[in-house]
C-alpha positions in Angstrom: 1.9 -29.4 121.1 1.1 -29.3 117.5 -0.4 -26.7 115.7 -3.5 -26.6 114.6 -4.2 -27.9 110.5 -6.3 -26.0 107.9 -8.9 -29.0 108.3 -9.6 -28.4 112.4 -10.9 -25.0 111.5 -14.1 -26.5 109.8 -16.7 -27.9 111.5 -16.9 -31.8 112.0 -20.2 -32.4 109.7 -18.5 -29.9 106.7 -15.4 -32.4 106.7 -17.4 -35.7 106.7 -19.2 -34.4 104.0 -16.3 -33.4 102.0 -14.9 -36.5 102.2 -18.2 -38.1 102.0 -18.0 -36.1 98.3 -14.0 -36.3 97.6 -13.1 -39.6 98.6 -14.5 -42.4 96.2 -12.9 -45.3 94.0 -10.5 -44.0 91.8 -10.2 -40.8 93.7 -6.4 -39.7 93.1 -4.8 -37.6 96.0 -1.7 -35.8 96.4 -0.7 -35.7 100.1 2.5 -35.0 102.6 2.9 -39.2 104.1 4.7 -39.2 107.3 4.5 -42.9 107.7 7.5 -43.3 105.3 11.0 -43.5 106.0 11.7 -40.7 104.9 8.5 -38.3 104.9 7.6 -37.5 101.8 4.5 -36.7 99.0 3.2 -39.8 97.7 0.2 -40.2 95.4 -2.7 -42.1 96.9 -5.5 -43.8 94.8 -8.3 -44.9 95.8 -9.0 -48.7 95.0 -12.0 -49.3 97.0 -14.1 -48.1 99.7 -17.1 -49.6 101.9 -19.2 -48.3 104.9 -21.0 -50.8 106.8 -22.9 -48.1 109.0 -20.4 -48.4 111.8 -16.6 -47.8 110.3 -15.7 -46.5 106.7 -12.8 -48.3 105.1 -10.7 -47.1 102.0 -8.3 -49.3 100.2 -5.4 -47.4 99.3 -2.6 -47.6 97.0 0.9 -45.4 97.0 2.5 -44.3 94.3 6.3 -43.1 94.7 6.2 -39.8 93.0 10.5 -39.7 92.2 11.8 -42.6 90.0 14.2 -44.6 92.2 17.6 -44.0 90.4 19.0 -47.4 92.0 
């Protein structure tokens, strides 16, 4: 079992409308990306984004944030 993140302490409805706020084109985040090999902080920006009433969508784009030496 996992332990519980900053973000599941606020209400549902305060989160959507955070990221209803935050998360825009050309948004730039900093985040932790465990889908990498191996997990590390990545910078994401935020190409495009589009809600058609039923899903929300958000193209993405990583950026490595070390300069690959090879």
């Amino acid at each position: 079992m996992t332990a519980p993140t900053l973000a599941d302490r606020f209400p549902a409805d305060m989160r959507a409308a955070f990221c209803a706020r935050q998360v825009r084109t050309g948004a730039v985040f900093r985040l932790f990306v465990d889908t990498t090999n191996p997990p590390k902080i990545k910078i994401m920006v935020i190409l495009a984004t589009s809600n058609d009433g039923r899903d929300a969508i958000a193209a993405c784009l990583y950026v490595n944030t070390d300069i690959n030496t090879n």
